[in-house]
N, CA, C and O atoms as CSV, one atom per row, in Angstrom:
chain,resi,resn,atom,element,x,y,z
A,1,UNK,N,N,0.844,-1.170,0.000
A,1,UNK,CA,C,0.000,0.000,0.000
A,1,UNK,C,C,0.895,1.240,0.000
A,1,UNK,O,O,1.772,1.317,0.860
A,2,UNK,N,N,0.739,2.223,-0.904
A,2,UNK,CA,C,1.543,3.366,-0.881
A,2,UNK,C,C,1.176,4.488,0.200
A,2,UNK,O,O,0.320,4.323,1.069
A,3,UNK,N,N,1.819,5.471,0.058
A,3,UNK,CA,C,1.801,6.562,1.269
A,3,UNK,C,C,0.217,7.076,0.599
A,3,UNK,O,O,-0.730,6.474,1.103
A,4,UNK,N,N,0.033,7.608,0.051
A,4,UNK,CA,C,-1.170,8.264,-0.417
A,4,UNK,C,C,-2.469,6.716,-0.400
A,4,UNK,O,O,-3.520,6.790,-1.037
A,5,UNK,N,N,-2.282,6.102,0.008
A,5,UNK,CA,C,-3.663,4.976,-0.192
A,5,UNK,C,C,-4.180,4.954,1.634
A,5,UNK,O,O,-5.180,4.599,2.258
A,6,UNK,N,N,-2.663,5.635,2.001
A,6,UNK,CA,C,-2.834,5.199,3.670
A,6,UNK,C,C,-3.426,6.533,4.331
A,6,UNK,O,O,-3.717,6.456,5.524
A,7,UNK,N,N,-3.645,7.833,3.621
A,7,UNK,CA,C,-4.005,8.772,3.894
A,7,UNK,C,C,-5.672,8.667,4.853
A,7,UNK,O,O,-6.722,8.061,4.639
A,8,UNK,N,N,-5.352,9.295,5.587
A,8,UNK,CA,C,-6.692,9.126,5.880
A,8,UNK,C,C,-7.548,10.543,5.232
A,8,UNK,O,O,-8.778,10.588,5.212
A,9,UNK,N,N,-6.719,11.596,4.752
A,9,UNK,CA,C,-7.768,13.222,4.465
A,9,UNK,C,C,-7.459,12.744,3.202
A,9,UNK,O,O,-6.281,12.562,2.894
A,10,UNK,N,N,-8.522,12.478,2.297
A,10,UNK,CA,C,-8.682,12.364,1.094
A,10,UNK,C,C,-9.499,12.963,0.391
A,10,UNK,O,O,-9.420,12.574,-0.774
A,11,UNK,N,N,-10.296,13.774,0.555
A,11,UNK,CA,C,-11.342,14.278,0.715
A,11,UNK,C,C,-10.782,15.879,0.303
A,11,UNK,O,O,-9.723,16.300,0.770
A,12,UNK,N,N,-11.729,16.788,-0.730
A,12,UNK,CA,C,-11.336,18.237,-0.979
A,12,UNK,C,C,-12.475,19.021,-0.349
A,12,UNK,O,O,-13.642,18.636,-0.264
A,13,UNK,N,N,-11.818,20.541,0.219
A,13,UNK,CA,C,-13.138,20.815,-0.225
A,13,UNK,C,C,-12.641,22.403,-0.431
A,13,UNK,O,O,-11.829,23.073,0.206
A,14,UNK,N,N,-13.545,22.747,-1.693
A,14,UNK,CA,C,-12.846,23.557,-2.321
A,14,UNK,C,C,-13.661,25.262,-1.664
A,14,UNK,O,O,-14.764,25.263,-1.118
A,15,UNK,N,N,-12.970,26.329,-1.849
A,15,UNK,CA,C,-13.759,27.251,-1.168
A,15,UNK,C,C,-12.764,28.432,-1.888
A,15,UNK,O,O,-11.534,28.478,-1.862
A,16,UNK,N,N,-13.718,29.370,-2.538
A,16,UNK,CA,C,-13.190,30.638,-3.100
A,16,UNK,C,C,-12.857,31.930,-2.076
A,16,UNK,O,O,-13.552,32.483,-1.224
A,17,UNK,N,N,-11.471,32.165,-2.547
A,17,UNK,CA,C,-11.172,33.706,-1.755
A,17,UNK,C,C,-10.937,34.617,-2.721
A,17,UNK,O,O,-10.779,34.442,-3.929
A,18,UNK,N,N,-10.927,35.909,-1.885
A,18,UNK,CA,C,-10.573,37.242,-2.940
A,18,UNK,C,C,-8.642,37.009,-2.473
A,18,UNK,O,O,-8.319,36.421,-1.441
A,19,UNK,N,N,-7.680,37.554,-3.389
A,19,UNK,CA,C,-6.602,37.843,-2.857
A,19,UNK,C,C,-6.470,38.324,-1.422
A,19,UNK,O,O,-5.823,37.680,-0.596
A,20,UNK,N,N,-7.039,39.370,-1.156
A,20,UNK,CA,C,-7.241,40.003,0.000
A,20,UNK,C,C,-7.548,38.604,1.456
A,20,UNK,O,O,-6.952,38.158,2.436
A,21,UNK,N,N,-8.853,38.406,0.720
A,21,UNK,CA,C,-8.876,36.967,2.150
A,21,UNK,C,C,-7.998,36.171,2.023
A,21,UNK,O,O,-7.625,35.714,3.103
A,22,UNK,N,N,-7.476,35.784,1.145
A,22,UNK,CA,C,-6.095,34.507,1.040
A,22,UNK,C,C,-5.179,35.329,1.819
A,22,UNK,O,O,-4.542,34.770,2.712
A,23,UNK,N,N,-5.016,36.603,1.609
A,23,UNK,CA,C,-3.842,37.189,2.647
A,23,UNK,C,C,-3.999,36.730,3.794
A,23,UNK,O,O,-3.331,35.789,4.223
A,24,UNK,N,N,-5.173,37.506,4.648
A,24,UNK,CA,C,-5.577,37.308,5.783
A,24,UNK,C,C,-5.709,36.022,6.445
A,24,UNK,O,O,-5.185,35.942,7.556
A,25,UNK,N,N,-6.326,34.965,5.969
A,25,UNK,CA,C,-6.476,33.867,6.149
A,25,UNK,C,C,-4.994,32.935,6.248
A,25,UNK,O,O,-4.926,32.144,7.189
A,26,UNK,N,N,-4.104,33.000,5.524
A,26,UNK,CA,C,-2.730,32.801,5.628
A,26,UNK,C,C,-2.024,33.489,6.600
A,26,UNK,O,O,-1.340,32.887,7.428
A,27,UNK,N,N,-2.132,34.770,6.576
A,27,UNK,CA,C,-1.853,35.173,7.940
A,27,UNK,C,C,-2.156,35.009,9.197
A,27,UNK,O,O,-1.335,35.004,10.115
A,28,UNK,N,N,-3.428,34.858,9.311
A,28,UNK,CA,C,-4.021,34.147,10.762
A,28,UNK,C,C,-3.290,32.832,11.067
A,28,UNK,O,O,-2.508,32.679,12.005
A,29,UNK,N,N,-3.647,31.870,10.136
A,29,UNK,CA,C,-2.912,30.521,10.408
A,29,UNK,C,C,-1.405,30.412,10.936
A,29,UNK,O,O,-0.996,29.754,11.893
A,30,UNK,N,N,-0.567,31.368,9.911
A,30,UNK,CA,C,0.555,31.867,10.665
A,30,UNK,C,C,0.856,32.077,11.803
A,30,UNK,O,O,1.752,31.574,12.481
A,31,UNK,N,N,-0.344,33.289,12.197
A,31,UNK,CA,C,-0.291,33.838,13.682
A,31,UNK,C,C,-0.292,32.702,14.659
A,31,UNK,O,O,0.360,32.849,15.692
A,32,UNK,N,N,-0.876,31.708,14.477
A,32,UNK,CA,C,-1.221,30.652,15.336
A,32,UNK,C,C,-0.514,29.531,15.178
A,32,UNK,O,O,-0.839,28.707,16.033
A,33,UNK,N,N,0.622,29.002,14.179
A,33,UNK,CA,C,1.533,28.056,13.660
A,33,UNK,C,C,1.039,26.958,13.221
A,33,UNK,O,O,1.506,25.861,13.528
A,34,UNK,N,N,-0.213,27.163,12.261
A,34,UNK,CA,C,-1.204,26.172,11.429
A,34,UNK,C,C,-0.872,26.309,10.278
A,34,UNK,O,O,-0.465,27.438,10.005
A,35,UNK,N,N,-0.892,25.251,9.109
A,35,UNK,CA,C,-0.430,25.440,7.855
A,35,UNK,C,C,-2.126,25.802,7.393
A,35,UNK,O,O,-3.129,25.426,7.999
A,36,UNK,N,N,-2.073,26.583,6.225
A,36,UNK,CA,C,-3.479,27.153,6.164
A,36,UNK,C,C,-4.671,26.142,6.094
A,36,UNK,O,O,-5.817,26.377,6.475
A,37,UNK,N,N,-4.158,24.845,5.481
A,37,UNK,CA,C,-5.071,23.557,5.481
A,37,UNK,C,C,-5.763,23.580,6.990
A,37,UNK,O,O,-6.868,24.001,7.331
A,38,UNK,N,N,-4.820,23.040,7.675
A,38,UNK,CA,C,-4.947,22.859,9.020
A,38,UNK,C,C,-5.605,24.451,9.974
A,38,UNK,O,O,-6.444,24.584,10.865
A,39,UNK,N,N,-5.125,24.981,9.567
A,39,UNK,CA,C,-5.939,26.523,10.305
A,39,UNK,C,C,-7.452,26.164,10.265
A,39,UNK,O,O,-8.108,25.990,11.293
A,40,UNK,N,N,-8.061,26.046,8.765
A,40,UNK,CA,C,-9.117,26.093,8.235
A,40,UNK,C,C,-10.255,24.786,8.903
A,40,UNK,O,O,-11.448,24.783,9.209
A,41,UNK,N,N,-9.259,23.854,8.917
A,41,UNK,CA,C,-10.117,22.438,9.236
A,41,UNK,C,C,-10.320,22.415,11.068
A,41,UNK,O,O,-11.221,21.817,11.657
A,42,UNK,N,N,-9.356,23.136,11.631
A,42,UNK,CA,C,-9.273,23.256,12.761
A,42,UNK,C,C,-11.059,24.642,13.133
A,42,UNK,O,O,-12.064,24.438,13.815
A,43,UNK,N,N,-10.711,25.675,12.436
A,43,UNK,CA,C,-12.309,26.439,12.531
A,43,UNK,C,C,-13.004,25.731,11.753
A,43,UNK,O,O,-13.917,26.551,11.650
A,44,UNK,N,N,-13.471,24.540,10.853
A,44,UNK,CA,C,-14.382,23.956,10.414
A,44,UNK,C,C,-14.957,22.999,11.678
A,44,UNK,O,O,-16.136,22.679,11.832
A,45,UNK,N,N,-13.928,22.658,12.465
A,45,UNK,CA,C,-14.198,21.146,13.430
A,45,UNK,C,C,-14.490,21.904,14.528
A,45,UNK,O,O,-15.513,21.647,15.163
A,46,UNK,N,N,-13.604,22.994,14.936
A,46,UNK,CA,C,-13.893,23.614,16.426
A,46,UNK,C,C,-12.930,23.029,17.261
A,46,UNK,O,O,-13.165,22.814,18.451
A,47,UNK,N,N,-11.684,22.712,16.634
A,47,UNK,CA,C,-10.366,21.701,17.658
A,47,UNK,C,C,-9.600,21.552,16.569
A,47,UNK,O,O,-10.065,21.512,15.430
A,48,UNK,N,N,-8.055,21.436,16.922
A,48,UNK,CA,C,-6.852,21.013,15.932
A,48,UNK,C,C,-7.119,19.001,16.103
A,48,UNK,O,O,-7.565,18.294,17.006
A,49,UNK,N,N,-6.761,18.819,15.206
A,49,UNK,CA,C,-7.337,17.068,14.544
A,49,UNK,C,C,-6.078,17.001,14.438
A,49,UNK,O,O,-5.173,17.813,14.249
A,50,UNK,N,N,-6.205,15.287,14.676
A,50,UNK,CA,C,-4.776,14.834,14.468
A,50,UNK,C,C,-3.998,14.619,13.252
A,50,UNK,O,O,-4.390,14.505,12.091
A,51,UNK,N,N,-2.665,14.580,13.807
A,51,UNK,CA,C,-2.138,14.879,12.512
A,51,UNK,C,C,-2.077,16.192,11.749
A,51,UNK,O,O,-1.466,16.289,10.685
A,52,UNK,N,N,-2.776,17.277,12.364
A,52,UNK,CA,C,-2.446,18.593,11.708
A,52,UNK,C,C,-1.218,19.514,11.685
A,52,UNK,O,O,-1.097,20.345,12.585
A,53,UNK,N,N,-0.072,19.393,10.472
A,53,UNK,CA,C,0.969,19.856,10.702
A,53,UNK,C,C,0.750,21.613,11.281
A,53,UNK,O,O,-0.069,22.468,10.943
A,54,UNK,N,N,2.084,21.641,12.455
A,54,UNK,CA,C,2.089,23.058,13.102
A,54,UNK,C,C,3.279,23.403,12.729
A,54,UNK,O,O,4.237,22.633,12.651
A,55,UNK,N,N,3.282,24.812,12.427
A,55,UNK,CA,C,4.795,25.605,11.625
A,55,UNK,C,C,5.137,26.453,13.206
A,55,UNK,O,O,4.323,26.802,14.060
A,56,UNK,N,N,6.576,26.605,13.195
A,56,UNK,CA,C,6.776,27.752,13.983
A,56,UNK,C,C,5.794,29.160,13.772
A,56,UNK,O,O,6.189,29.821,12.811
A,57,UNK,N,N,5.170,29.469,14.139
A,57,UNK,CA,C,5.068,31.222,14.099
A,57,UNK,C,C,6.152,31.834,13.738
A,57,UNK,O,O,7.236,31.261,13.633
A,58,UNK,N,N,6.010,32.733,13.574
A,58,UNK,CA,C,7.390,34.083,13.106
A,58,UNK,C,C,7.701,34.704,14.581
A,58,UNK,O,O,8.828,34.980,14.992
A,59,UNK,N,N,6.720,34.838,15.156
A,59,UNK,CA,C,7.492,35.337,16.462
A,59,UNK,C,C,8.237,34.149,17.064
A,59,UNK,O,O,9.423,34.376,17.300
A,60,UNK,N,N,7.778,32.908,17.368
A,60,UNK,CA,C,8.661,31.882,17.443
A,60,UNK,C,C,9.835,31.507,17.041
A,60,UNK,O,O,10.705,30.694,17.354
A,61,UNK,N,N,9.582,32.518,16.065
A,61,UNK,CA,C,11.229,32.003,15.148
A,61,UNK,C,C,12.164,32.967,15.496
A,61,UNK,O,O,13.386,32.843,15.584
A,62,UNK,N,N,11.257,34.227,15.740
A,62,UNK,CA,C,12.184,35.245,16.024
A,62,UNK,C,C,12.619,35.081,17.776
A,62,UNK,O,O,13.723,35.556,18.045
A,63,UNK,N,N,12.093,34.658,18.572
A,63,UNK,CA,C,12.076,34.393,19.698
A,63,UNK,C,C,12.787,33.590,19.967
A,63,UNK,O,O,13.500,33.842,20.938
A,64,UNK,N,N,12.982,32.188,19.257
A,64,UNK,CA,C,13.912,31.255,19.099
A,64,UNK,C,C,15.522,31.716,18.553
A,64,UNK,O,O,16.489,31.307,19.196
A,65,UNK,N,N,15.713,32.547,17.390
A,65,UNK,CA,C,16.930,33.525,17.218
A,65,UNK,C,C,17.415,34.650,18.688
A,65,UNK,O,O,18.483,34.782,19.285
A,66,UNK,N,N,16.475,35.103,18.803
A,66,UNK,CA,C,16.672,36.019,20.358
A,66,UNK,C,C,17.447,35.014,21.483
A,66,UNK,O,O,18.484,35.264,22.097
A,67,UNK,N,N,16.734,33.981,21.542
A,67,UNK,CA,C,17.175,32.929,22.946
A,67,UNK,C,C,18.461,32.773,22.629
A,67,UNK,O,O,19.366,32.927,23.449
A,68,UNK,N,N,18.662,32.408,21.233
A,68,UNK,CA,C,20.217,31.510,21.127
A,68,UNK,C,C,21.355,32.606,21.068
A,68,UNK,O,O,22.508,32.220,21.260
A,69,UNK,N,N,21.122,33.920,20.820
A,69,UNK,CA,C,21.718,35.216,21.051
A,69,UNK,C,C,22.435,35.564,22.178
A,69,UNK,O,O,23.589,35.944,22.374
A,70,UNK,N,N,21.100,35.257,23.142
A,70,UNK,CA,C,21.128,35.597,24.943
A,70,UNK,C,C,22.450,34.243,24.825
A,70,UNK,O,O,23.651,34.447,25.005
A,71,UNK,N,N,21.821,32.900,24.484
A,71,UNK,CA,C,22.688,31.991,25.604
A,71,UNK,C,C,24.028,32.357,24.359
A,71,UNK,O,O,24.651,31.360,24.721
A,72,UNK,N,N,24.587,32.720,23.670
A,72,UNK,CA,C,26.093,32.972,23.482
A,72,UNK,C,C,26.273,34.333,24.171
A,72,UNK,O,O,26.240,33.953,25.341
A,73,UNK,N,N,26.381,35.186,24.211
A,73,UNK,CA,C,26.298,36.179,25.280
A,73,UNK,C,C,26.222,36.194,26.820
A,73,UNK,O,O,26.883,36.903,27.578
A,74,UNK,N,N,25.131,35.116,27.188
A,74,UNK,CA,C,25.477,34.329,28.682
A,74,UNK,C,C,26.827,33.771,28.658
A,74,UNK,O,O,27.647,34.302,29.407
A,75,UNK,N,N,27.326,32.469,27.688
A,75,UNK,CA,C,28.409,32.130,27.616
A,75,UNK,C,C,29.846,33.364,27.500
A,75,UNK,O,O,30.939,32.865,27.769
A,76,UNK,N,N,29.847,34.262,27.277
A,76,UNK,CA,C,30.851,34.654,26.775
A,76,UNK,C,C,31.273,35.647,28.390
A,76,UNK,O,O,32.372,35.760,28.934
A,77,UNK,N,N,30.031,36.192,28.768
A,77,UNK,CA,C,29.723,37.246,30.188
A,77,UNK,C,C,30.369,35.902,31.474
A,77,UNK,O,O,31.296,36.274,32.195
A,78,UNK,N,N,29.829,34.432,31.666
A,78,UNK,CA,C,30.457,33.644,32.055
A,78,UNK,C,C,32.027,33.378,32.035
A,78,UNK,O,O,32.742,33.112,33.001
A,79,UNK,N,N,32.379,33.511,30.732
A,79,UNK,CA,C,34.065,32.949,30.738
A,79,UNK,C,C,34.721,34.201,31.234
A,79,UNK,O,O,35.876,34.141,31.654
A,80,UNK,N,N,33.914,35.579,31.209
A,80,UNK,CA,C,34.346,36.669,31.028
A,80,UNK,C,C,34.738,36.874,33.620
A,80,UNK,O,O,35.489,37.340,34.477
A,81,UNK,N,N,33.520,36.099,33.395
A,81,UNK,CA,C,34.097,36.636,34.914
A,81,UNK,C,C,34.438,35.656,35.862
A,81,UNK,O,O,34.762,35.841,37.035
A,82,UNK,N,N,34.312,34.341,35.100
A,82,UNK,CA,C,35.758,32.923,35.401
A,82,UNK,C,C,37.315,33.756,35.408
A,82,UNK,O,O,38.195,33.616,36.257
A,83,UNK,N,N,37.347,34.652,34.193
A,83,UNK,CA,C,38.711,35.279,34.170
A,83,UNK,C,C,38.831,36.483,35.703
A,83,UNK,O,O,39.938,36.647,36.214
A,84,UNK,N,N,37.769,37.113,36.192
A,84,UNK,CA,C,37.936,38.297,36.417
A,84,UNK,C,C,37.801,37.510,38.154
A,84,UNK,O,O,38.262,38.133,39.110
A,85,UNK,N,N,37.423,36.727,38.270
A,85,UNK,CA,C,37.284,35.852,39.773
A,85,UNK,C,C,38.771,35.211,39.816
A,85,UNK,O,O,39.224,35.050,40.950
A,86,UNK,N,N,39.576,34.832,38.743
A,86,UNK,CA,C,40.910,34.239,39.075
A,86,UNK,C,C,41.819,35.260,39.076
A,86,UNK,O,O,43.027,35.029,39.118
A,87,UNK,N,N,41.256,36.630,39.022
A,87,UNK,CA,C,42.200,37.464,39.222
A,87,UNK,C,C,42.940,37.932,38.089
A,87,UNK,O,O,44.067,38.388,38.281
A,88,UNK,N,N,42.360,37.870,36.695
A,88,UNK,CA,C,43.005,37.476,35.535
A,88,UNK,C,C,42.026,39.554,34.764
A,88,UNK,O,O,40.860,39.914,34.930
A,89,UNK,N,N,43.137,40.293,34.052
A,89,UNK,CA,C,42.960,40.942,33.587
A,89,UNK,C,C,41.612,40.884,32.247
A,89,UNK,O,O,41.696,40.190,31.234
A,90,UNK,N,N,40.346,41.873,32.626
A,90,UNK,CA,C,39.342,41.310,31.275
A,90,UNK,C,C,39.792,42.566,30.140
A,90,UNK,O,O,39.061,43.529,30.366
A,91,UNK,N,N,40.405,42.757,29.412
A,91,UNK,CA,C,40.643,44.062,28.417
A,91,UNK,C,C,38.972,44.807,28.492
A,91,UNK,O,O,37.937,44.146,28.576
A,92,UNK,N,N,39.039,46.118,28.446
A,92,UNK,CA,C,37.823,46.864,28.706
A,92,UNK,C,C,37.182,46.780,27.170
A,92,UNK,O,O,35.966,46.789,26.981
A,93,UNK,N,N,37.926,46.716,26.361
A,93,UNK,CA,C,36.963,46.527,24.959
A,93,UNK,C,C,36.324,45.349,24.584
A,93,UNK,O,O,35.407,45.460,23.771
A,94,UNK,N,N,36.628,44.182,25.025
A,94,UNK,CA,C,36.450,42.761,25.411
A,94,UNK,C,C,34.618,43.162,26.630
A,94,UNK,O,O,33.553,42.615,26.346
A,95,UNK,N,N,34.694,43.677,27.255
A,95,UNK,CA,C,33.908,43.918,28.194
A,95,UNK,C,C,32.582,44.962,27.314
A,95,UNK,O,O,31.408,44.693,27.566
A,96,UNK,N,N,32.831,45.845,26.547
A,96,UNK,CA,C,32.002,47.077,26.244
A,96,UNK,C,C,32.231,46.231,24.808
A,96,UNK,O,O,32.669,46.944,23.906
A,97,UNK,N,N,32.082,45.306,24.576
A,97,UNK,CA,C,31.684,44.704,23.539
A,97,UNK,C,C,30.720,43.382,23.701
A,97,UNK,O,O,29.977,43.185,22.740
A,98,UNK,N,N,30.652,42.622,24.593
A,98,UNK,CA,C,29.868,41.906,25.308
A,98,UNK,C,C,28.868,43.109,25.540
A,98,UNK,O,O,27.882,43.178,24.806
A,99,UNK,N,N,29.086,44.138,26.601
A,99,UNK,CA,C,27.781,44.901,26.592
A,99,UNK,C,C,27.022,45.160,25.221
A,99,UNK,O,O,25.958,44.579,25.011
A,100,UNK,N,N,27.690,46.229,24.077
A,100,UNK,CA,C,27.159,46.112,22.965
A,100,UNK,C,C,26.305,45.192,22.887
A,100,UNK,O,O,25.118,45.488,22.749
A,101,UNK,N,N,26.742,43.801,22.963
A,101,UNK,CA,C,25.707,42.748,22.353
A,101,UNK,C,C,24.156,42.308,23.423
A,101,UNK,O,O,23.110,41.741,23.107
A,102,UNK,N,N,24.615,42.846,24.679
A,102,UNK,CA,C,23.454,43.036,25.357
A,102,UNK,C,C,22.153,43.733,25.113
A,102,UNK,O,O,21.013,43.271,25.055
A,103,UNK,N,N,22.715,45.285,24.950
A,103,UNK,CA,C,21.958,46.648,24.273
A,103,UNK,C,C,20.946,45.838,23.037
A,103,UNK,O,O,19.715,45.812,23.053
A,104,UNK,N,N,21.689,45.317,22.175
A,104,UNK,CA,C,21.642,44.868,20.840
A,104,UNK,C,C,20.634,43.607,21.130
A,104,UNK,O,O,19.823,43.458,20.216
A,105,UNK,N,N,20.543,42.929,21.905
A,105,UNK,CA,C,19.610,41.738,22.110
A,105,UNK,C,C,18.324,42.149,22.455
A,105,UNK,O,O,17.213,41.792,22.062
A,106,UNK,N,N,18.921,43.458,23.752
A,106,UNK,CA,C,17.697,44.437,24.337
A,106,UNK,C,C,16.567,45.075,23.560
A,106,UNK,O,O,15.339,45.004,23.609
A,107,UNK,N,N,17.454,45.729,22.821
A,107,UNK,CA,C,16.724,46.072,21.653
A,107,UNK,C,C,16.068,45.730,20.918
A,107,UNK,O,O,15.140,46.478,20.610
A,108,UNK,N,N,16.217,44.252,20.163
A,108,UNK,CA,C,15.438,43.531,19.057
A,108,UNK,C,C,14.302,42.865,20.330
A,108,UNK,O,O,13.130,42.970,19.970
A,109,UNK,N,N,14.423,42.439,21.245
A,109,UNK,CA,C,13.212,41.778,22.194
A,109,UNK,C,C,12.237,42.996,22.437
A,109,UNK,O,O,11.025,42.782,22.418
A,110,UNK,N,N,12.722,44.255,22.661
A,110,UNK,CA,C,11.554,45.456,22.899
A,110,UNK,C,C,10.773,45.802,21.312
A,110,UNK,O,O,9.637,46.262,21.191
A,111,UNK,N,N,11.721,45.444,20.170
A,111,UNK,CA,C,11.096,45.773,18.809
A,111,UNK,C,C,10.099,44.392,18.708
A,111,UNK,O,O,8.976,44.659,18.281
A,112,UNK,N,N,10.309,43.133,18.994
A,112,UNK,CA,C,9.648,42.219,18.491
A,112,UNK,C,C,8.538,42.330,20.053
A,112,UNK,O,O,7.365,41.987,19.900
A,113,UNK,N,N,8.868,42.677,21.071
A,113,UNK,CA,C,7.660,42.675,21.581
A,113,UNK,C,C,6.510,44.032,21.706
A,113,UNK,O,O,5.567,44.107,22.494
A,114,UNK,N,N,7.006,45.230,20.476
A,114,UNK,CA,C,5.957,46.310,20.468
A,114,UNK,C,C,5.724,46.313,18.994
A,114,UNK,O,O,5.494,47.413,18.492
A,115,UNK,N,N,5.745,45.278,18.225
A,115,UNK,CA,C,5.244,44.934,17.089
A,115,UNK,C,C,3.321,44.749,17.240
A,115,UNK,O,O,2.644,44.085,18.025
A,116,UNK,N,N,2.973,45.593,16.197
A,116,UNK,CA,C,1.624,45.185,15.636
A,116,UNK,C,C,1.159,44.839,15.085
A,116,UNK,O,O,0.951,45.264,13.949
A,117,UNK,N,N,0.640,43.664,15.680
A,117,UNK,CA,C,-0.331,42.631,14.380
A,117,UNK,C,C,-1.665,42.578,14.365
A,117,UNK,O,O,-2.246,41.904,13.514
C-alpha cells in the first residue's frame, strides 16, 4: 500500500477567496503556527485534529533567534568573569563589547515585543 492509499484526508473541499482573504487567512494561520489547510479544518471542526501539521510562528522564530543570542552572550559574560574571579585581567573593549551585544539583544526583544499585528 503506498503513502497516499494510507491517507486518511482524502477528501477536498474547495472554497473561493478574494486575494485580500487569502492574505488574511494565511496570515491568521501563521499567527497561530497552522499550515493554512490545518488553520481552516481546525475552525471547520472547532479543535486542531490529528495529525495537523504546526509551523513555527514568526514570532517563534524570532524568539527562538533572540534565545540563542542571549545563551552565546550568557556564555561569553560567564568565561568573562571565570577570568575576572581568578584574578586574571578582562581588556575593557572585550567587556564594552559583550555589553554592545546586550543593548543589541535588548533592543530587538523590545522591537519584536511592540510589534503590531
Amino acid at each position: 500500500m503506498s503513502t497516499s492509499d494510507k491517507r486518511k484526508r482524502c477528501k477536498t473541499v474547495q472554497v473561493r477567496l478574494s486575494p485580500t482573504e487569502l492574505e488574511q487567512a494565511t496570515a491568521s494561520a501563521e499567527a497561530v503556527g497552522l499550515s493554512l489547510s490545518g488553520y481552516v479544518r481546525t475552525l471547520l471542526l472547532g479543535r486542531v485534529t490529528d495529525g495537523t501539521q504546526r509551523r513555527a510562528a514568526k514570532d517563534a522564530q524570532d524568539l527562538a533567534r533572540l534565545h540563542a543570542q542571549l545563551g552565546k552572550v550568557g556564555g561569553n559574560l560567564n568565561q568573562l568573569t571565570k577570568l575576572a574571579n581568578q584574578g586574571q585581567l578582562v581588556p575593557p573593549s572585550v567587556l564594552a563589547a559583550c555589553l554592545a551585544e546586550v543593548r543589541e539583544v535588548k533592543t530587538q526583544i523590545a522591537e519584536a515585543l511592540s510589534r503590531d499585528y
